[in-house]
GUPAMI-539577 format. One record per residue: x, y, z of N, C-alpha, C in turn. Coordinates in nm, 4 decimals, always signed. Example, Ala and Ser with C-alpha at 12.3 -4.5 7.8 and 13.67 -1.06 7.14 Angstrom:
residues 2
<r n_east="+1.3190" n_north="-0.5690" n_up="+0.7800" ca_east="+1.2300" ca_north="-0.4500" ca_up="+0.7800" c_east="+1.3200" c_north="-0.3300" c_up="+0.7800"/>
<r n_east="+1.2850" n_north="-0.2250" n_up="+0.7080" ca_east="+1.3670" ca_north="-0.1060" ca_up="+0.7140" c_east="+1.2900" c_north="+0.0030" c_up="+0.7870"/>
end
This chain:
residues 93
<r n_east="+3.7184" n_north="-2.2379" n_up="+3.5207" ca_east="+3.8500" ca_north="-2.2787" ca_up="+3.5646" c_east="+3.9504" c_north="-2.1713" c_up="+3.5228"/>
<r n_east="+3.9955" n_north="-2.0527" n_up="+3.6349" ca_east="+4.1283" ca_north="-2.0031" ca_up="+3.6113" c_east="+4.2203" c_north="-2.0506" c_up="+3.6209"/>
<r n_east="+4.3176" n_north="-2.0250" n_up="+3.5251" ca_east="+4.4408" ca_north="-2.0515" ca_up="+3.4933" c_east="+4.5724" c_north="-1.9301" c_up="+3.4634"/>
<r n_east="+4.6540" n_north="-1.9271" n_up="+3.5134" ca_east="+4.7584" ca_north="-1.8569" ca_up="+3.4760" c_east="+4.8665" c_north="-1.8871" c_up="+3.3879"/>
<r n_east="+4.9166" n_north="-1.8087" n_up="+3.2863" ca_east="+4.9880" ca_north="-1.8315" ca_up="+3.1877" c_east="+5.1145" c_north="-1.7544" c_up="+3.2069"/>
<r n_east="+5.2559" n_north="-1.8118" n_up="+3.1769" ca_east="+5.3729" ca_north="-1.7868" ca_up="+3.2246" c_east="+5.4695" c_north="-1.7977" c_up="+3.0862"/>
<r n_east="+5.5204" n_north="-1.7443" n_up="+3.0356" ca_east="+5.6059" ca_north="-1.7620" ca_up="+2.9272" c_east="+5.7653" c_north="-1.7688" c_up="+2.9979"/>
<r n_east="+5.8293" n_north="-1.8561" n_up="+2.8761" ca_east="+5.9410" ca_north="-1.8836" ca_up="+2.9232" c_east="+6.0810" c_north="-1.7816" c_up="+2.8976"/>
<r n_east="+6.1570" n_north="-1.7201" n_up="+2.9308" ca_east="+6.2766" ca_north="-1.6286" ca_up="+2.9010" c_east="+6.3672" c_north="-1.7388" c_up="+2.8260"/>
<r n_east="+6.4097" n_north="-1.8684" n_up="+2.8758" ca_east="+6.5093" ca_north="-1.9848" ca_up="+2.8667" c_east="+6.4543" c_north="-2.0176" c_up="+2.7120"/>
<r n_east="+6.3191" n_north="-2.0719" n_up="+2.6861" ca_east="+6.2899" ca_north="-2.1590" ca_up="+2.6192" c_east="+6.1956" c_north="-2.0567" c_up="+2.5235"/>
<r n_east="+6.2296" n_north="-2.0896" n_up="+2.3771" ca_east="+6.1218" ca_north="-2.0165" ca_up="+2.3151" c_east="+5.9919" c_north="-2.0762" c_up="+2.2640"/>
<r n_east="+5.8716" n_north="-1.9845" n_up="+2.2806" ca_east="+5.7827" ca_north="-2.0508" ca_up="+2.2500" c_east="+5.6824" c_north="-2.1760" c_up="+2.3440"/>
<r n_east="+5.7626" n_north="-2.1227" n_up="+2.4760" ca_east="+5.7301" ca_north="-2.2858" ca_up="+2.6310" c_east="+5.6352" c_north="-2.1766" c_up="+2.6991"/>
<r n_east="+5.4926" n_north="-2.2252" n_up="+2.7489" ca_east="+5.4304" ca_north="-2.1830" ca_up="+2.8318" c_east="+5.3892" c_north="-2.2727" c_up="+2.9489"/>
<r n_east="+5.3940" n_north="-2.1811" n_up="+3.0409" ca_east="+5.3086" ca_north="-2.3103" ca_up="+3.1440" c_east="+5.1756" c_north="-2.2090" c_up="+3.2455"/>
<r n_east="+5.1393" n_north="-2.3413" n_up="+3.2084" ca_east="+4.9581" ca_north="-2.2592" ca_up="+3.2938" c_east="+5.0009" c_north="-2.3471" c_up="+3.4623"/>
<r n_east="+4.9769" n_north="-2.2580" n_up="+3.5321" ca_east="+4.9121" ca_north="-2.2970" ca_up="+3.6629" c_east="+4.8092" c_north="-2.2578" c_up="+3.7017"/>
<r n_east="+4.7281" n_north="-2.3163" n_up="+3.8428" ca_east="+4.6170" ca_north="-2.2879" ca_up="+3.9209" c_east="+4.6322" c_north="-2.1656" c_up="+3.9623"/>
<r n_east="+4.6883" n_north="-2.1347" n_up="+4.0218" ca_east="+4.6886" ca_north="-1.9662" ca_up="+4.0934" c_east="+4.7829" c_north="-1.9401" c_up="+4.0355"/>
<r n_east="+4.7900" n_north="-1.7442" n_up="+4.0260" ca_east="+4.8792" ca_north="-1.7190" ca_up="+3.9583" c_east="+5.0161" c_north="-1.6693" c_up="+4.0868"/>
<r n_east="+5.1214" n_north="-1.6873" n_up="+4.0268" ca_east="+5.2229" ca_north="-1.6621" ca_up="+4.1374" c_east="+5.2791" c_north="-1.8174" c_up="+4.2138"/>
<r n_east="+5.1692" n_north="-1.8652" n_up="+4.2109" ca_east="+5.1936" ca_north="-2.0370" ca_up="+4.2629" c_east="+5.2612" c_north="-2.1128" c_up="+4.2077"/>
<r n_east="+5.3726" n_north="-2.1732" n_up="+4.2504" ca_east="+5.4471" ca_north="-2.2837" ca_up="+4.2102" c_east="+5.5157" c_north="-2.3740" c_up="+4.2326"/>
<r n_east="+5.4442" n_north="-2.3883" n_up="+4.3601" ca_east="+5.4154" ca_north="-2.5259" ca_up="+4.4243" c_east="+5.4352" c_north="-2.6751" c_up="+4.3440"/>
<r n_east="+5.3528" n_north="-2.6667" n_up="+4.3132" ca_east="+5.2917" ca_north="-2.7662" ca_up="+4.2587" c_east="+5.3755" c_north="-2.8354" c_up="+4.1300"/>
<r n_east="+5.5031" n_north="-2.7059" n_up="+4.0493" ca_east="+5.5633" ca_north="-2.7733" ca_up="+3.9761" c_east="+5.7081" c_north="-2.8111" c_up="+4.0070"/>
<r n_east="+5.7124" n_north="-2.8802" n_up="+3.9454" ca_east="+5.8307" ca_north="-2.9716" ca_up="+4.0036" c_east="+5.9782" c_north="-2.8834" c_up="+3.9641"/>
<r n_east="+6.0839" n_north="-2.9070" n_up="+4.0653" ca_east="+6.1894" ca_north="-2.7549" ca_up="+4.0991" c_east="+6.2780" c_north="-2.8093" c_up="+3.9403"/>
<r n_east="+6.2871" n_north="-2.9259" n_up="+3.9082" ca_east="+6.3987" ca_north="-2.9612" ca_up="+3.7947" c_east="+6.2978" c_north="-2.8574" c_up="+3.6719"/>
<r n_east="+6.2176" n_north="-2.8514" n_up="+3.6137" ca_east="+6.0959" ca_north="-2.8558" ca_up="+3.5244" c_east="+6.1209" c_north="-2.6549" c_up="+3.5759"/>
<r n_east="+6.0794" n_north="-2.6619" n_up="+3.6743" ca_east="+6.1239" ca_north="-2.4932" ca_up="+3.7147" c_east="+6.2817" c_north="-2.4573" c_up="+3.6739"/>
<r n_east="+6.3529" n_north="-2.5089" n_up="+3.6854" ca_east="+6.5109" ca_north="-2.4701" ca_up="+3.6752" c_east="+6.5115" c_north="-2.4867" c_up="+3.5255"/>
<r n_east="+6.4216" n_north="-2.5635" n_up="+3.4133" ca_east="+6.4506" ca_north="-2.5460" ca_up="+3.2571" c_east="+6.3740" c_north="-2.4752" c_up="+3.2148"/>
<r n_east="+6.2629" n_north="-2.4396" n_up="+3.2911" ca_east="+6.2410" ca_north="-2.3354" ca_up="+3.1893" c_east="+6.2605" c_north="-2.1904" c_up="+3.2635"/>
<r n_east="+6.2968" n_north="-2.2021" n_up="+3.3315" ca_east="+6.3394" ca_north="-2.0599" ca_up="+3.3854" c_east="+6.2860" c_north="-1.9362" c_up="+3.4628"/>
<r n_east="+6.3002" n_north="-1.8206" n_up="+3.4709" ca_east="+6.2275" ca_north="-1.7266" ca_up="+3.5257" c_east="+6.1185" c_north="-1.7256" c_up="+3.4594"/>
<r n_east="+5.9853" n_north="-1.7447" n_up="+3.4837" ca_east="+5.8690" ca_north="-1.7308" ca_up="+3.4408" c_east="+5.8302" c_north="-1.5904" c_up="+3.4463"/>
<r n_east="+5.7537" n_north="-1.5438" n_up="+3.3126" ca_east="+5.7146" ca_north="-1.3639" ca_up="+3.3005" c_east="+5.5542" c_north="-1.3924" c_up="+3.2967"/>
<r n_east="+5.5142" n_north="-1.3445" n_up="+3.3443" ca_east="+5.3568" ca_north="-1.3661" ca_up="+3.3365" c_east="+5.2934" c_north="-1.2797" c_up="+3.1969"/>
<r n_east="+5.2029" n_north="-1.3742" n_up="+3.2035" ca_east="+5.1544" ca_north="-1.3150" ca_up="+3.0320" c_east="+4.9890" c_north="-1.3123" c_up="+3.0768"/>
<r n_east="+4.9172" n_north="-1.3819" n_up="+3.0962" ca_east="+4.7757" ca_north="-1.3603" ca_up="+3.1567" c_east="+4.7123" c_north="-1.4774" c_up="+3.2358"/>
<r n_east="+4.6226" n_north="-1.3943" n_up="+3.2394" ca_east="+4.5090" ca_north="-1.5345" ca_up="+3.3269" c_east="+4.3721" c_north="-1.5140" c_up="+3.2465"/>
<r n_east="+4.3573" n_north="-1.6656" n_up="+3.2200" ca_east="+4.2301" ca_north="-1.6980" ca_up="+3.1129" c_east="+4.1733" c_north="-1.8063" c_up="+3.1759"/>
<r n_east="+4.0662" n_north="-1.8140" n_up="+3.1595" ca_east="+3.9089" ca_north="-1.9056" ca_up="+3.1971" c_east="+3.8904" c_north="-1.9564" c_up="+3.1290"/>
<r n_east="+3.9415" n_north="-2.0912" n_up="+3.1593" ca_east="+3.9536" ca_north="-2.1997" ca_up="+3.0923" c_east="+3.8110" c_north="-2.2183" c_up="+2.9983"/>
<r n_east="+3.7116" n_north="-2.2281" n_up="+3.1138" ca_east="+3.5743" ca_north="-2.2440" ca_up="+3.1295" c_east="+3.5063" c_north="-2.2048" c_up="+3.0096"/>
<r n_east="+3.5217" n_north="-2.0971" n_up="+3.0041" ca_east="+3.4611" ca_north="-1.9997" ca_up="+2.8644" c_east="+3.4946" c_north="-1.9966" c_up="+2.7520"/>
<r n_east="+3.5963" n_north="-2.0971" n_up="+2.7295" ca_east="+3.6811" ca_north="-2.1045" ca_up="+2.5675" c_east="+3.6734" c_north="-2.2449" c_up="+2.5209"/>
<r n_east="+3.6928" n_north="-2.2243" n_up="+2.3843" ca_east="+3.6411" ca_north="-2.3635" ca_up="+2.3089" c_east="+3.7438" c_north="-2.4116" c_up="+2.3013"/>
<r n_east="+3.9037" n_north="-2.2915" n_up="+2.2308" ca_east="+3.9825" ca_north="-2.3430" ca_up="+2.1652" c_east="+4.1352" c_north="-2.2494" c_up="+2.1971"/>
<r n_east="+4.2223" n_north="-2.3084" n_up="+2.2400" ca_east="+4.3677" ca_north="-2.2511" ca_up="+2.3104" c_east="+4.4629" c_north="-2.2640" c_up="+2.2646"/>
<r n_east="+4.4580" n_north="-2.1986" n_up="+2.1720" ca_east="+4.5817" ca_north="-2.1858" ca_up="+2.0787" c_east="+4.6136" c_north="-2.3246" c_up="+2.0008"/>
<r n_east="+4.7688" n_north="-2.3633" n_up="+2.0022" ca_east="+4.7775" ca_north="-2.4535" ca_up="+1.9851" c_east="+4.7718" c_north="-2.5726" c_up="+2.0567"/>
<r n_east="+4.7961" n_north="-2.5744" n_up="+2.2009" ca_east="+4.7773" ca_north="-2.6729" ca_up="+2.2868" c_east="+4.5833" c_north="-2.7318" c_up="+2.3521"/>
<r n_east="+4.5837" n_north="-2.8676" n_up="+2.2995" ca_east="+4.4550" ca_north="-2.9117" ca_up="+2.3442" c_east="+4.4003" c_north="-2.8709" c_up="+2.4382"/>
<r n_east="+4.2839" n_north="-2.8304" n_up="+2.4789" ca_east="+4.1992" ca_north="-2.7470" ca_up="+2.5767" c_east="+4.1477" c_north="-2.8499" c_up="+2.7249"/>
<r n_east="+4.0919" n_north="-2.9708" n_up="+2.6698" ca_east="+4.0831" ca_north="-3.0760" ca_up="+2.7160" c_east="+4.2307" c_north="-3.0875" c_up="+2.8017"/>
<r n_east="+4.3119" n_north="-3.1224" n_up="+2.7215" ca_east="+4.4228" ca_north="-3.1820" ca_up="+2.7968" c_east="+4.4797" c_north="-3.0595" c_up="+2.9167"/>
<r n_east="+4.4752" n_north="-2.9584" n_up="+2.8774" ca_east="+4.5276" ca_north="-2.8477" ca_up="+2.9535" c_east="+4.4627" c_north="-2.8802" c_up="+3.0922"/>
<r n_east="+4.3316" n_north="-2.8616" n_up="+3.0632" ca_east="+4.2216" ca_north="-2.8920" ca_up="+3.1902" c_east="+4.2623" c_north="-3.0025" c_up="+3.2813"/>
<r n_east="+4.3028" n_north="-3.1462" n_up="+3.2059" ca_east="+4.3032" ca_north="-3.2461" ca_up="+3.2783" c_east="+4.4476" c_north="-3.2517" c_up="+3.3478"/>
<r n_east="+4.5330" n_north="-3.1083" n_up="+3.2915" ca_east="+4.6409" ca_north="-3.1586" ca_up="+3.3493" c_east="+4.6468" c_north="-3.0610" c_up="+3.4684"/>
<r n_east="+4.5952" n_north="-2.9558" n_up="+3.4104" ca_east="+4.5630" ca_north="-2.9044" ca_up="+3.6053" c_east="+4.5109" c_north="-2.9508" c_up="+3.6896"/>
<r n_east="+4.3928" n_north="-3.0271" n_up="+3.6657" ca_east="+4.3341" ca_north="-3.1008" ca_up="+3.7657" c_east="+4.4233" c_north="-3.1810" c_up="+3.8584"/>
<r n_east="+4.5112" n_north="-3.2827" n_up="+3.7475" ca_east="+4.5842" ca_north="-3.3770" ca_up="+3.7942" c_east="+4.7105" c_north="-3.3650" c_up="+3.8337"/>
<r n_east="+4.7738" n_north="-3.2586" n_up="+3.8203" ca_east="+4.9293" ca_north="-3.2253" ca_up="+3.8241" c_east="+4.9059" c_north="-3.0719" c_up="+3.8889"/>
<r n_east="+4.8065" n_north="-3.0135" n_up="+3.8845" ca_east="+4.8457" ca_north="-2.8803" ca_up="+3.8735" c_east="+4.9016" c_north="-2.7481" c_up="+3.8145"/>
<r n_east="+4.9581" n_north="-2.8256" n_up="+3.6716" ca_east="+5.0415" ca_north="-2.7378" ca_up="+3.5870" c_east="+5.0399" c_north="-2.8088" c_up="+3.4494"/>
<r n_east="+5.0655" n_north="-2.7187" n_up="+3.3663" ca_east="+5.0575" ca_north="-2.7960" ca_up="+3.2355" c_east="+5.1838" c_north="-2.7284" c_up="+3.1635"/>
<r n_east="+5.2806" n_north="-2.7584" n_up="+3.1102" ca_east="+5.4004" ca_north="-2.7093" ca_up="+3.0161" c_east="+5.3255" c_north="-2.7610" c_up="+2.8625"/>
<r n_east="+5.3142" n_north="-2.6490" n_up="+2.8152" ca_east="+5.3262" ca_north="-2.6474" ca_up="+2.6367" c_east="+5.4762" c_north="-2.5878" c_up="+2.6062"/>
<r n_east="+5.5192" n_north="-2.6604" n_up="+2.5061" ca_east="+5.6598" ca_north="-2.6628" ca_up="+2.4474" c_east="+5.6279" c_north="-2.6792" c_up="+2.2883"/>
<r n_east="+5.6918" n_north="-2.6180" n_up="+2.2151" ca_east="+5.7314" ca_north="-2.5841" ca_up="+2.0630" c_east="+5.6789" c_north="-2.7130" c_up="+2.0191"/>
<r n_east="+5.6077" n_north="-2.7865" n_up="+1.8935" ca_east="+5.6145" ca_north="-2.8889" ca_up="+1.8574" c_east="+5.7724" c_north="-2.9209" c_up="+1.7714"/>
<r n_east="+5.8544" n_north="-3.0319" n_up="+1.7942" ca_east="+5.9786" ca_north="-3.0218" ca_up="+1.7327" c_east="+5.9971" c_north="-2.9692" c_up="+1.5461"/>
<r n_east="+6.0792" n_north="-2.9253" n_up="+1.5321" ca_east="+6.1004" ca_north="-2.8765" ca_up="+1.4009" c_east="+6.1137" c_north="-3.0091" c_up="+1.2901"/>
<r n_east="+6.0459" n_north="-2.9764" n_up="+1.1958" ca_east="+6.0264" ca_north="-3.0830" ca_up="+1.1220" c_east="+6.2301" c_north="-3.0773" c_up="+1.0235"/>
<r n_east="+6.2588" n_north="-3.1829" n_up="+1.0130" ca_east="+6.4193" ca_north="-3.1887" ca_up="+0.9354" c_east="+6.3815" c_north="-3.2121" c_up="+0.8261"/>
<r n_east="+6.3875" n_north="-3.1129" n_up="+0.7359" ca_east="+6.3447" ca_north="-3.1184" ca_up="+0.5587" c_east="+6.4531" c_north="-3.1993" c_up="+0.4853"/>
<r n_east="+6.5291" n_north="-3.2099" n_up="+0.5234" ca_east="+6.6425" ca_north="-3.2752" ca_up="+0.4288" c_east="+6.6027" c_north="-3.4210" c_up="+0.4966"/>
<r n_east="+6.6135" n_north="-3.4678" n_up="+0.6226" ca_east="+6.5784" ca_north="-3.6736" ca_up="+0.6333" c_east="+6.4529" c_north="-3.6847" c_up="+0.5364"/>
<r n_east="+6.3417" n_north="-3.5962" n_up="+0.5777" ca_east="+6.2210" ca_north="-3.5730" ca_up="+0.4803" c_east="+6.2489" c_north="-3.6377" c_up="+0.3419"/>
<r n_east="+6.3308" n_north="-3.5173" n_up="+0.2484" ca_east="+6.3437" ca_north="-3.5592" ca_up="+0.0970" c_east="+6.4173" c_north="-3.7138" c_up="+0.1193"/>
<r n_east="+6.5590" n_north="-3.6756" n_up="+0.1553" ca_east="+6.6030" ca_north="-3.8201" ca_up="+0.1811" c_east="+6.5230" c_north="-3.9527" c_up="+0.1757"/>
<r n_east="+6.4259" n_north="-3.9282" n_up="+0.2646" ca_east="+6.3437" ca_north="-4.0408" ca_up="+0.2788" c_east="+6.2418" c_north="-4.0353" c_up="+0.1586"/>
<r n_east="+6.2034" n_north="-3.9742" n_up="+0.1005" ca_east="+6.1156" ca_north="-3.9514" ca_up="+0.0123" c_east="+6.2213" c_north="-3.9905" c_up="-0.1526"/>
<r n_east="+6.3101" n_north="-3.9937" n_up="-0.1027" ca_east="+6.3779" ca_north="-4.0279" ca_up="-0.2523" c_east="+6.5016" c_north="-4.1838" c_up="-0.2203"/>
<r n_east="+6.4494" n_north="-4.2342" n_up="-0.1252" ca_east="+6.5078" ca_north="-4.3560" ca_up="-0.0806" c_east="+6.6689" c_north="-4.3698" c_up="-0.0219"/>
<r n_east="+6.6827" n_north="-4.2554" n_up="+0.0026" ca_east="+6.8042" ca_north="-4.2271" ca_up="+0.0426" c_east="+6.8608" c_north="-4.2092" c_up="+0.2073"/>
<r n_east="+6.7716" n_north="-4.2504" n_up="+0.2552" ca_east="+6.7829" ca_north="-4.2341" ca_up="+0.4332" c_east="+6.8861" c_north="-4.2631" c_up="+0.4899"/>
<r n_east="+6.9627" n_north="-4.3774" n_up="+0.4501" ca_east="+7.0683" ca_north="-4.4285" ca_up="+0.4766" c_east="+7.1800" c_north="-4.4127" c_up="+0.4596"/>
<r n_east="+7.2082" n_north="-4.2809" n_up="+0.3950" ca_east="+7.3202" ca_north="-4.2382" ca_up="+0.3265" c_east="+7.3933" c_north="-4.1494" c_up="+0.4245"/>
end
């Protein structure tokens, strides 16, 4: 399974794989307008790899199948201060 990989200019750290490369059809124009001009970064086979960075390999797969496209986005930044807060009973403050 080829896939094409697109990094985002708008968004740091946002990739999106599609089916063909250059194709973008298939993703939806709002989802195109946030993340922006897409720069191409490569095309990888799905097929032949165990493990894709940080985004699930499995899921990548199932979302081309089913959508055609898959967006990986930053996991959100963890807030160290609600953290302690909460860790010292203070959340509410």
């Amino acid at each position: 399974m080829l896939t094409a990989v697109y990094k985002s200019k708008k968004k740091a750290d946002s990739f999106l794989f599609i089916e063909k490369r250059d194709d973008f059809t298939k993703v939806p124009e709002p989802l195109m307008a946030m993340f922006g001009q897409p720069k191409y970064v490569m095309l990888i086979n799905l097929a032949k790899r165990e493990v894709l960075g940080t985004a699930d390999l499995e899921t990548v797969k199932a979302a081309l199948t089913e959508k055609g496209y898959y967006l990986q986005i930053p996991p959100p930044q963890e807030n160290l201060l609600s953290q302690l807060r909460k860790e010292n009973g203070a959340e509410n403050d």
